[in-house]
N, C-alpha and C positions, 0 to 999 in steps of 0.2 A: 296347956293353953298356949296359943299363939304369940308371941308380944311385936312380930313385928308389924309395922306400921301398914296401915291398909292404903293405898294409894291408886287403886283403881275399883269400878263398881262390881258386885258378886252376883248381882243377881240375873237372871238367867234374860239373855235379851240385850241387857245393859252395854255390852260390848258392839251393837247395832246403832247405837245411839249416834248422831253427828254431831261434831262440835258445838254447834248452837244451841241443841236438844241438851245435852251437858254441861252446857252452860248456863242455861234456863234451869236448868234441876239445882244447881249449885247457887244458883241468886234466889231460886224460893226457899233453899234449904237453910241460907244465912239469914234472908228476912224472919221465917221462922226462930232460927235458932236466938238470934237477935233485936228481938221483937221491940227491945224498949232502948236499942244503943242509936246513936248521930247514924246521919248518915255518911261519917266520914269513918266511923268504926266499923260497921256494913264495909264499907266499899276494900277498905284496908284486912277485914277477913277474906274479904269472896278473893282479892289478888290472894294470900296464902294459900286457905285454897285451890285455888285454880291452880298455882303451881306445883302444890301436894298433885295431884291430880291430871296434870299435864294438858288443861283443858285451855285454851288461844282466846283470846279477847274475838269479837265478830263488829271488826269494820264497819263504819257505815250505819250499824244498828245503834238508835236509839229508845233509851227508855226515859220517859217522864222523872224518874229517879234515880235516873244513870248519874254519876259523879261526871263532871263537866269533861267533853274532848281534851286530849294531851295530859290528860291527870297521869296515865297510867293504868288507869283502873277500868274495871270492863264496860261495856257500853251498848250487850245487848239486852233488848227489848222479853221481859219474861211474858210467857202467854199461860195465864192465869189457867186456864181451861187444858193444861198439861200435865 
């Protein structure tokens, strides 16, 4: 069995994806995964994440439940319908 740490996506495609697209997959994955934390605990996985992952904040972009500009933390817009 493998043990090292998985840091990018396997699935066949996934390396197509653009930053924002990866980005969005990673803020549905923690609301998921996270279903019942603040959203200051959200916010504080999807940055680990992100950087496990090497995935960039998207400028510009907001979401209704983004952690506020200059936090640090990401800030874009997940499309629900992805």
């Amino acid at each position: 069995m493998d043990t090292t740490p998985q840091t990018s996506p396997i699935m066949d495609g996934s390396d197509d994806a653009t930053n924002a697209e990866r980005l969005a997959g990673l803020q549905q994955q923690v609301e998921s995964d996270l279903a019942g934390a603040t959203d200051d605990e959200k916010a504080e996985h999807l940055r680990v994440r992100m950087d496990e992952t090497d995935v960039h904040d998207e400028p510009g972009a907001t979401g209704s439940d983004a952690p506020a500009a200059g936090s640090g933390a990401p800030s874009a817009e997940v499309d629900p319908g992805h």
